[in-house]
Biopython code that builds the backbone (N, CA, C, O; Angstrom):
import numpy as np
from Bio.PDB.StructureBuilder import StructureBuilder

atoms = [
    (1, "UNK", "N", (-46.138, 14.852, -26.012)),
    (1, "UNK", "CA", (-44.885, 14.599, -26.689)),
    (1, "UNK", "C", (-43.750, 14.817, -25.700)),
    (1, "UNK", "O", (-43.634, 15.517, -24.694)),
    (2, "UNK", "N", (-43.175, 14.203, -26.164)),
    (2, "UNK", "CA", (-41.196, 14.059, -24.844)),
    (2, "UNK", "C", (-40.238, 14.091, -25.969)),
    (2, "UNK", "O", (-40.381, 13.780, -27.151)),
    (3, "UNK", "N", (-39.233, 14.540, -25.314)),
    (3, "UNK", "CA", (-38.276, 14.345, -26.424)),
    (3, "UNK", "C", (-36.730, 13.197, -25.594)),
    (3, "UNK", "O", (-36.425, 13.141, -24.403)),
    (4, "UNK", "N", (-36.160, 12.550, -26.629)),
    (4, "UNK", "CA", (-35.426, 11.461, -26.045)),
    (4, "UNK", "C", (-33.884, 12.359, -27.177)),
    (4, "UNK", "O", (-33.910, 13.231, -28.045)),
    (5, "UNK", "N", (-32.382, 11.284, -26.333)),
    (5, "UNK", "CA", (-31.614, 12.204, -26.652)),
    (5, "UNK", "C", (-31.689, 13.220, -27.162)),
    (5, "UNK", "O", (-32.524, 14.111, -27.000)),
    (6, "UNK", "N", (-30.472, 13.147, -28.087)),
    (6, "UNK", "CA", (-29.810, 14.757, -28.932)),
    (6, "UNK", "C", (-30.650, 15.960, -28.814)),
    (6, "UNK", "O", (-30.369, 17.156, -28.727)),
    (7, "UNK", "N", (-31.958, 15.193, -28.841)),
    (7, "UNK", "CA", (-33.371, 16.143, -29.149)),
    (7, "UNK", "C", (-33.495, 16.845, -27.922)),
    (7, "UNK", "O", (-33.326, 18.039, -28.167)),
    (8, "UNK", "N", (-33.730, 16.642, -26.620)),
    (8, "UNK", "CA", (-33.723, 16.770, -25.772)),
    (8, "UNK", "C", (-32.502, 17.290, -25.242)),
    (8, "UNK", "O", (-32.723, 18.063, -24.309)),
    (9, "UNK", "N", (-31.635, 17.182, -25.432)),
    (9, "UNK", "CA", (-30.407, 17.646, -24.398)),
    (9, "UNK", "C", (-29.473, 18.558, -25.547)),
    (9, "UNK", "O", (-28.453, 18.145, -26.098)),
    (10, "UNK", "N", (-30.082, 19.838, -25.735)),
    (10, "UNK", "CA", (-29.396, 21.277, -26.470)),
    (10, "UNK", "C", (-27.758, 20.807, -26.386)),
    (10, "UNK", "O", (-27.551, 20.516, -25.208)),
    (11, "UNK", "N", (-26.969, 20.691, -26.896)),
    (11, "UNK", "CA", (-25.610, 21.121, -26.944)),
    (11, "UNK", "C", (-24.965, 20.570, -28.388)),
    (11, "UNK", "O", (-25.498, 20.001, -29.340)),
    (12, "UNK", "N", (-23.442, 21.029, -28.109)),
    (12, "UNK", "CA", (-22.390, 20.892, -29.115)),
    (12, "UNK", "C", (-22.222, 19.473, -29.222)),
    (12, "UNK", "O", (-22.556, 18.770, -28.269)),
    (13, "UNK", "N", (-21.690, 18.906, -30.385)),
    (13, "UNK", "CA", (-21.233, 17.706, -30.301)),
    (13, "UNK", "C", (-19.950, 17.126, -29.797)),
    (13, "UNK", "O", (-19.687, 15.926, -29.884)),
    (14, "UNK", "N", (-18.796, 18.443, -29.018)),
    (14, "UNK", "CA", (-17.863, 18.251, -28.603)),
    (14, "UNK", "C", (-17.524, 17.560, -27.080)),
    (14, "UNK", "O", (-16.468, 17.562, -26.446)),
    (15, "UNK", "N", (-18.540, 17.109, -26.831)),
    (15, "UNK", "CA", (-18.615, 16.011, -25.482)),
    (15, "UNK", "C", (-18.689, 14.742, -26.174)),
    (15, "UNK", "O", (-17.644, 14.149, -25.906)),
    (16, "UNK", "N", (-19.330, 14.119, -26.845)),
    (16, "UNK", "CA", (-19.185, 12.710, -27.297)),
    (16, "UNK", "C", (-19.759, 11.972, -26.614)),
    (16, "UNK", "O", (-19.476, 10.796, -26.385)),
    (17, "UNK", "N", (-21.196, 12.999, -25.959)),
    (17, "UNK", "CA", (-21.868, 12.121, -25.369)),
    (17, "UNK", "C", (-23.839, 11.614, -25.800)),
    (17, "UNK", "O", (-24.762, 11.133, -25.143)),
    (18, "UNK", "N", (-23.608, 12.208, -27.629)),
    (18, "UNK", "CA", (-25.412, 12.298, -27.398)),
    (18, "UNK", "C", (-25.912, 10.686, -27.613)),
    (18, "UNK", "O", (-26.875, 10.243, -26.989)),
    (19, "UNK", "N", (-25.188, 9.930, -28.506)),
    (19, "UNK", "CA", (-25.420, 8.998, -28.313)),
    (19, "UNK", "C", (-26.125, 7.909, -26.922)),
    (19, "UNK", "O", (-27.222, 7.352, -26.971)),
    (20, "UNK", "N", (-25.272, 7.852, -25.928)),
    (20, "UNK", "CA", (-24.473, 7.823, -24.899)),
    (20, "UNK", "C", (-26.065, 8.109, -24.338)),
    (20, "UNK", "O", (-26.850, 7.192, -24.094)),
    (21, "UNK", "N", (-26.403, 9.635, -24.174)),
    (21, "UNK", "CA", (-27.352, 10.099, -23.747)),
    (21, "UNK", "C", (-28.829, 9.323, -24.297)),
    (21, "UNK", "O", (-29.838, 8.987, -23.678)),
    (22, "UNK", "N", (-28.528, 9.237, -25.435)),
    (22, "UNK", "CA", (-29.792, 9.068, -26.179)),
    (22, "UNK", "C", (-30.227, 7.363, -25.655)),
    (22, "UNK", "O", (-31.426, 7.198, -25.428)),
    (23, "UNK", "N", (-29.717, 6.690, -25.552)),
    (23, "UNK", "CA", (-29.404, 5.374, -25.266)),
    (23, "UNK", "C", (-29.759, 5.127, -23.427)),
    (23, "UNK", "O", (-30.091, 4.129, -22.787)),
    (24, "UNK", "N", (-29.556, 6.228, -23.130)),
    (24, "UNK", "CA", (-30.061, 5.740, -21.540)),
    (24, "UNK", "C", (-31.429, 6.672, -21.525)),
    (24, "UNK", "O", (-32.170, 6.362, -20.592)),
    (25, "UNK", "N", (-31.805, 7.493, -22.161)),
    (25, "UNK", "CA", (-33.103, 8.234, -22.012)),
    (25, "UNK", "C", (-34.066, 7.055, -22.468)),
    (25, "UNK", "O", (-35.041, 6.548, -21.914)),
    (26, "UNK", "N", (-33.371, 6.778, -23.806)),
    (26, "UNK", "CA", (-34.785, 5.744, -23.939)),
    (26, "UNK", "C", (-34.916, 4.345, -22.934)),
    (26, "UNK", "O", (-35.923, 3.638, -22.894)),
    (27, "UNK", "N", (-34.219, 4.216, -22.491)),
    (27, "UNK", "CA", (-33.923, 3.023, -21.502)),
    (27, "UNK", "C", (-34.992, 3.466, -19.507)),
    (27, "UNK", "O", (-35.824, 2.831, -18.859)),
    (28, "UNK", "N", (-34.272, 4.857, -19.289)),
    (28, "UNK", "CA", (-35.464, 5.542, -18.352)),
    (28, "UNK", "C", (-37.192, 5.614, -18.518)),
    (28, "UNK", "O", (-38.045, 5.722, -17.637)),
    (29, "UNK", "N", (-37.317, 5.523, -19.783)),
    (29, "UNK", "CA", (-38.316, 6.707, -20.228)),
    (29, "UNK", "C", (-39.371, 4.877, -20.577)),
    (29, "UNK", "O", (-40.575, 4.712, -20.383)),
    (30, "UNK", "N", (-38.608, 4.081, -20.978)),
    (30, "UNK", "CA", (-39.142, 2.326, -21.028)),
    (30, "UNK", "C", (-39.132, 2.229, -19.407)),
    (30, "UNK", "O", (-40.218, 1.794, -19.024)),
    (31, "UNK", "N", (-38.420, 2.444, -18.556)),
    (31, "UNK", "CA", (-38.465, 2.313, -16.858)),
    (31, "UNK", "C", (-39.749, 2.997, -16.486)),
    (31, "UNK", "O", (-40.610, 2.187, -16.143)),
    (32, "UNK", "N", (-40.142, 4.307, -16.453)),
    (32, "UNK", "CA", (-40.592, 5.177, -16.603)),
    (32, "UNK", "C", (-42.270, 4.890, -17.124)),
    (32, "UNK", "O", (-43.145, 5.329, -16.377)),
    (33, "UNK", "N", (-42.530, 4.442, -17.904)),
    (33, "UNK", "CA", (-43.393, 3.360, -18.505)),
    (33, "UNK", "C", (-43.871, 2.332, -17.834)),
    (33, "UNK", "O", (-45.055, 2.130, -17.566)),
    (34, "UNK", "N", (-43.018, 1.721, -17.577)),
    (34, "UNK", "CA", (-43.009, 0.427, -17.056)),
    (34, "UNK", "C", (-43.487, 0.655, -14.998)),
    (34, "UNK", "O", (-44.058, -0.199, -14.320)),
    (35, "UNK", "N", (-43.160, 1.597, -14.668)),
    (35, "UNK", "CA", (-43.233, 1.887, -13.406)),
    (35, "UNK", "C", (-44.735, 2.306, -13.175)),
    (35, "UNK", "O", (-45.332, 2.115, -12.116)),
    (36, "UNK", "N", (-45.320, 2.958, -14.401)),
    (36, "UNK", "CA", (-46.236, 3.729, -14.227)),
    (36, "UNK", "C", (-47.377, 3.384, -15.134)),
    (36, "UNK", "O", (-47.945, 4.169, -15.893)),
    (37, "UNK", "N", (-47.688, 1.905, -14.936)),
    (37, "UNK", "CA", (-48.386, 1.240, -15.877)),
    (37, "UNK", "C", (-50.010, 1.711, -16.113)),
    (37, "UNK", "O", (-50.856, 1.300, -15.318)),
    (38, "UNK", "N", (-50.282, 2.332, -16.911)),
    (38, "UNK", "CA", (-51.933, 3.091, -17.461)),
    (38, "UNK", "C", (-51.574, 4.123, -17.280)),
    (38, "UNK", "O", (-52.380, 4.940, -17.723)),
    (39, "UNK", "N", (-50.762, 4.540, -16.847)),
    (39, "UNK", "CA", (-50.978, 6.285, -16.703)),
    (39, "UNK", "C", (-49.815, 6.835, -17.204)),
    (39, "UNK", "O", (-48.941, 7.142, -16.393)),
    (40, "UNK", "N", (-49.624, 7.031, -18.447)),
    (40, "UNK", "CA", (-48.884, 8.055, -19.558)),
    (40, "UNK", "C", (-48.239, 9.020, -18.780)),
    (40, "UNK", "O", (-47.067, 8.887, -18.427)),
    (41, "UNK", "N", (-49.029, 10.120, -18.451)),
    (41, "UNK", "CA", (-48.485, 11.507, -17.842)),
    (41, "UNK", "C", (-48.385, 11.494, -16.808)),
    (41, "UNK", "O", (-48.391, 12.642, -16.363)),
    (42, "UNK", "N", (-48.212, 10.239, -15.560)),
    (42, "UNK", "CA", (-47.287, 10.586, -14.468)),
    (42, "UNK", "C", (-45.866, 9.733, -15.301)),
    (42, "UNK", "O", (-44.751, 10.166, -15.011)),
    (43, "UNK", "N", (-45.958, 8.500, -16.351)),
    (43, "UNK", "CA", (-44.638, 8.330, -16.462)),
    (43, "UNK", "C", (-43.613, 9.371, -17.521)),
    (43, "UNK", "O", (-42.383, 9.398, -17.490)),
    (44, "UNK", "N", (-44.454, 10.133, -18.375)),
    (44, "UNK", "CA", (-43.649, 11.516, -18.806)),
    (44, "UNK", "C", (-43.308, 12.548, -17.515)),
    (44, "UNK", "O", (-42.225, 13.117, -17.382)),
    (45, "UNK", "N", (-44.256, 12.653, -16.750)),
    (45, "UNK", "CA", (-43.595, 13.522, -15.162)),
    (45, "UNK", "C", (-42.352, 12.911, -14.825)),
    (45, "UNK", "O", (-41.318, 13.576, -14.756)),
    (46, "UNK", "N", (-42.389, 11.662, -14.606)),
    (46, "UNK", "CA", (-41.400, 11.061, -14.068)),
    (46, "UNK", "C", (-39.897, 11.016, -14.799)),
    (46, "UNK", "O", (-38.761, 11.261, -14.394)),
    (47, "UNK", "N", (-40.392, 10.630, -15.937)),
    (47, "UNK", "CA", (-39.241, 10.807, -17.490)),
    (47, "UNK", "C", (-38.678, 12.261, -17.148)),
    (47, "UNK", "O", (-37.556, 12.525, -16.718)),
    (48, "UNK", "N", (-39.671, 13.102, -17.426)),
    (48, "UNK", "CA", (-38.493, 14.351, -18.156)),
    (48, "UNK", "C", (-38.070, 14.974, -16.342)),
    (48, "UNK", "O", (-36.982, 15.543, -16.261)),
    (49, "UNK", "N", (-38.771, 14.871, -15.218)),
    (49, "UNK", "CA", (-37.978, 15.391, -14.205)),
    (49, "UNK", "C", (-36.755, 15.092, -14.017)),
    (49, "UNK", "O", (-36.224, 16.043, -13.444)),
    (50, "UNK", "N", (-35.945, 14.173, -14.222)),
    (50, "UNK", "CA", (-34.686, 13.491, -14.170)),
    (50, "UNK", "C", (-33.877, 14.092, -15.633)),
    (50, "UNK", "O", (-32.765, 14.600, -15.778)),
    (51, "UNK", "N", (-34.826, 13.824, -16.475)),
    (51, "UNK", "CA", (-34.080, 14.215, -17.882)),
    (51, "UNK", "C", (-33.041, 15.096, -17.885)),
    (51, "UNK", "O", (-31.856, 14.780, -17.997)),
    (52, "UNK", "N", (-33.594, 16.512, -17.728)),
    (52, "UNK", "CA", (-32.358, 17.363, -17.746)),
    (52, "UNK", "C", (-31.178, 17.630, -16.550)),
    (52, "UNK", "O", (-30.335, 18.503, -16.755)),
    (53, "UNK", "N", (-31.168, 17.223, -15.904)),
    (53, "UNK", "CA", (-30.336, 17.226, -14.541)),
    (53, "UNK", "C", (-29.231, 16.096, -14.558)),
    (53, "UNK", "O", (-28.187, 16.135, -13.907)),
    (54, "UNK", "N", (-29.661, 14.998, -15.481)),
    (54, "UNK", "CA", (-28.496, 13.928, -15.580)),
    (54, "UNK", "C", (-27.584, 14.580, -16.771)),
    (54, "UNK", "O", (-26.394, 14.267, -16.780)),
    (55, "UNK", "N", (-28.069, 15.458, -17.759)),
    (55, "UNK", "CA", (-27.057, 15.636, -18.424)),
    (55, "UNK", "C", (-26.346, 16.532, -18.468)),
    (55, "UNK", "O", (-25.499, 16.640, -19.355)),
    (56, "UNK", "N", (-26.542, 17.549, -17.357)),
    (56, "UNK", "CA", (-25.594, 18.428, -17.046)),
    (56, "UNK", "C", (-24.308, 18.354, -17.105)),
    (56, "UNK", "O", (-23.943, 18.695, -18.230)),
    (57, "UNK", "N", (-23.601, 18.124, -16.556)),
    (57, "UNK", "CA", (-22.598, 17.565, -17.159)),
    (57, "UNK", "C", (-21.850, 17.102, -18.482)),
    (57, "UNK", "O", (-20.661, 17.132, -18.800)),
    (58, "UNK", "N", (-22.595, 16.815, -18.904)),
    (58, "UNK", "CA", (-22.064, 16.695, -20.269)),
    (58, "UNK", "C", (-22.478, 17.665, -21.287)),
    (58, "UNK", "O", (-22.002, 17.654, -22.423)),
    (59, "UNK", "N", (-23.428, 18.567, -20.859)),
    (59, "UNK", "CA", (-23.697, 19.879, -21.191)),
    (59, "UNK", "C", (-22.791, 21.264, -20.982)),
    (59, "UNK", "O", (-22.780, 22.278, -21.680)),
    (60, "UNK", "N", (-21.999, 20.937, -19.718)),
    (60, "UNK", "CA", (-21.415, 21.341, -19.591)),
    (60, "UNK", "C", (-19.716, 21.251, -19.988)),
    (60, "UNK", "O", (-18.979, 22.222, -20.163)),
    (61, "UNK", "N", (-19.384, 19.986, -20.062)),
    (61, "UNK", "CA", (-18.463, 19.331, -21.372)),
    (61, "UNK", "C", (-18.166, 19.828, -22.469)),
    (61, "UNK", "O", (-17.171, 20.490, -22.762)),
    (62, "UNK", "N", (-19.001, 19.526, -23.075)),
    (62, "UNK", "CA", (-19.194, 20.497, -24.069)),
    (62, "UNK", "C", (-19.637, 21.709, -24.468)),
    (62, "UNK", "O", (-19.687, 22.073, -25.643)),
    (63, "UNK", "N", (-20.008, 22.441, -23.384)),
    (63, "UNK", "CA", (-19.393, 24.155, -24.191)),
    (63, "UNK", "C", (-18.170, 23.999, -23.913)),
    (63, "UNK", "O", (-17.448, 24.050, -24.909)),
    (64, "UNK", "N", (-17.525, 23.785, -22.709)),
    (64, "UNK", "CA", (-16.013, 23.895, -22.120)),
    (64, "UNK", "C", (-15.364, 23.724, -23.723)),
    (64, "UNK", "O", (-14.770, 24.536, -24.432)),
    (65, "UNK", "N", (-15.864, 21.911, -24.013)),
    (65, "UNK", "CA", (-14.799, 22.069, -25.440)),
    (65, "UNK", "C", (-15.432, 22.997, -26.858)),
    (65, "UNK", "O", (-14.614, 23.844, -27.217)),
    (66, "UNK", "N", (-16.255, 22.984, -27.395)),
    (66, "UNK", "CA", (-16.349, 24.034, -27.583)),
    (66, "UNK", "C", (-15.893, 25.165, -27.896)),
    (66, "UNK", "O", (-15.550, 25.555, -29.011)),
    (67, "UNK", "N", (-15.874, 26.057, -26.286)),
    (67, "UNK", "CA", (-14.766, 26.867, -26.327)),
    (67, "UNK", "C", (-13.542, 27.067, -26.560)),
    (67, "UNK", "O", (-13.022, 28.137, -26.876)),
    (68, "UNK", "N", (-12.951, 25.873, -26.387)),
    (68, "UNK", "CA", (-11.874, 25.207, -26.297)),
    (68, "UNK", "C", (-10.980, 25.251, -28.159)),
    (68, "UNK", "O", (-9.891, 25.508, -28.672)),
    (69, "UNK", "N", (-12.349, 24.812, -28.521)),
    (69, "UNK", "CA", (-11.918, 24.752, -29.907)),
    (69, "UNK", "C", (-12.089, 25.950, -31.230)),
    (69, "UNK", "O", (-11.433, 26.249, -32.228)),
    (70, "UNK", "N", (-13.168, 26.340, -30.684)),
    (70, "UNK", "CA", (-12.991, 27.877, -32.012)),
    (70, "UNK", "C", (-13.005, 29.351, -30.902)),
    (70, "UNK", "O", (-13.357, 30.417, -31.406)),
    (71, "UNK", "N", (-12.523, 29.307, -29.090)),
    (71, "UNK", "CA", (-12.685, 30.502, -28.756)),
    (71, "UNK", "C", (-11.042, 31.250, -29.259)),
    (71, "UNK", "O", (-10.430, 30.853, -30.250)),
    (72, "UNK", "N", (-10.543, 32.375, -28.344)),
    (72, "UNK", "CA", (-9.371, 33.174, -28.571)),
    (72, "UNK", "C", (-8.312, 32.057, -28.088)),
    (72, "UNK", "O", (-8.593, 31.322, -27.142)),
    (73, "UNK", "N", (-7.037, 31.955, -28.800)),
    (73, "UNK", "CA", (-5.965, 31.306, -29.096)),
    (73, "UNK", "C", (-6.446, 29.728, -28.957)),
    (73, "UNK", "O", (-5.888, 28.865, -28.280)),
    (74, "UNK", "N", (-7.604, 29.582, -29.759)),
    (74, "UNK", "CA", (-8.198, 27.811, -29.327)),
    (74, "UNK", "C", (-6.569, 26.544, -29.934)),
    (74, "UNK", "O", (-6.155, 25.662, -29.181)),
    (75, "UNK", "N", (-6.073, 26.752, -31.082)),
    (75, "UNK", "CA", (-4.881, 26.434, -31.573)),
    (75, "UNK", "C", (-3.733, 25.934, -30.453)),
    (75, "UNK", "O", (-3.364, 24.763, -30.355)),
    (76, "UNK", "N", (-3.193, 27.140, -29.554)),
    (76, "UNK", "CA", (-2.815, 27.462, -28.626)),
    (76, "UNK", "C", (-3.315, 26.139, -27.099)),
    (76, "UNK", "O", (-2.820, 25.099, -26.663)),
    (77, "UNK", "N", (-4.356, 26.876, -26.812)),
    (77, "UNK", "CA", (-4.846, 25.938, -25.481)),
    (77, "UNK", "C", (-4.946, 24.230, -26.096)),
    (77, "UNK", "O", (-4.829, 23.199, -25.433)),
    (78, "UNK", "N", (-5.137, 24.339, -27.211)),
    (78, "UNK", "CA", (-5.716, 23.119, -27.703)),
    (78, "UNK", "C", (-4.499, 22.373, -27.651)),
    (78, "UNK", "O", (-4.507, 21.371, -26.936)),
    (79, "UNK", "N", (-3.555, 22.639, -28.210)),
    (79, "UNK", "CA", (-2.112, 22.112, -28.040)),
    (79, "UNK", "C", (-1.644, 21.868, -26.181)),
    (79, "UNK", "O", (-1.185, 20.805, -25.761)),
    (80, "UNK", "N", (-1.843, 22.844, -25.489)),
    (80, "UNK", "CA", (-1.272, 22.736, -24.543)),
    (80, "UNK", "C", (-2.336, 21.713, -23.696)),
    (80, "UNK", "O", (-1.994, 21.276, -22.597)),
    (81, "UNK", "N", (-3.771, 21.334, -24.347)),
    (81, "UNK", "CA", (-4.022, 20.404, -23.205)),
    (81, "UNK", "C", (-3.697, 19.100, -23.614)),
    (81, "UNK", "O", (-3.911, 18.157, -22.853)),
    (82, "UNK", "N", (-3.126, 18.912, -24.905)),
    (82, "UNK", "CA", (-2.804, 17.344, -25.642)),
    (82, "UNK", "C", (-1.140, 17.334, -24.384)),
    (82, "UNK", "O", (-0.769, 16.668, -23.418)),
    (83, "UNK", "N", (-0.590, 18.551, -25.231)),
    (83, "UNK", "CA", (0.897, 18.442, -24.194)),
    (83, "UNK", "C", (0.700, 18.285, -22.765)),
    (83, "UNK", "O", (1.706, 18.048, -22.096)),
    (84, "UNK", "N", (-0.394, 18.375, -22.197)),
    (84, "UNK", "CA", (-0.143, 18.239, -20.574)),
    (84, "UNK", "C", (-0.329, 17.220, -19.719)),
    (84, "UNK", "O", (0.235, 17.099, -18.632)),
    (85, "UNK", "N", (-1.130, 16.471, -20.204)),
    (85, "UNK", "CA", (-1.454, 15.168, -19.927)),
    (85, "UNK", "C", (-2.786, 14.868, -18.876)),
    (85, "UNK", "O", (-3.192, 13.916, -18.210)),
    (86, "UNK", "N", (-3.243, 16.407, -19.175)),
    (86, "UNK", "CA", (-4.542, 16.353, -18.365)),
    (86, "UNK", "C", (-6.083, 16.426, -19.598)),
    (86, "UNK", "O", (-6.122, 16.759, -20.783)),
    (87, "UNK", "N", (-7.138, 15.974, -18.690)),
    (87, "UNK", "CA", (-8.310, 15.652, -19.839)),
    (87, "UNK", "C", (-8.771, 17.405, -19.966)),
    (87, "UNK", "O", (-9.664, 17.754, -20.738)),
]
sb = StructureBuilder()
sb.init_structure("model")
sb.init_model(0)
sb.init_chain("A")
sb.init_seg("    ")
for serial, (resi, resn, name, xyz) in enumerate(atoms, 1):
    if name == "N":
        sb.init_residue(resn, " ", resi, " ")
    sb.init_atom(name, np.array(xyz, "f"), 0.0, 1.0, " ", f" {name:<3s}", serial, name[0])
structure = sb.get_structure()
């Protein structure tokens, strides 16, 4: 068994990226397949080694927001990053 997006990649929904994610895993994981024709468990080797390392980032996205949104003065920061004009 493998797991493809959301399922696979633990986080908040405050990145806006599981979709996103979910949509290119299954697209690798058909590559992945396709590369490694009769043999299942080198193309799951191949699948999940990449898996978690591409979504870092957006793992990391989202705790940031996250935090962002229910940590201490979230109200506060939350306002000041709409006012600043930075992402």
């Amino acid at each position: 068994m493998t797991l493809l997006g959301d399922a696979a990649h633990l986080m908040s929904p405050f990145a806006g990226e599981g979709a996103n994610l979910a949509m290119f895993d299954g697209a690798q994981f058909g590559r992945a397949i396709a590369d490694h024709p009769g043999d299942t468990e080198a193309a799951l080797t191949a699948y999940e080694h990449a898996l978690f390392p591409r979504s870092q980032t957006s793992a990391a996205t989202s705790a940031a927001n996250l935090k962002l949104m229910f940590g201490d003065n979230a109200l506060e920061r939350l306002l000041d990053q709409f006012t600043s004009g930075r992402p």
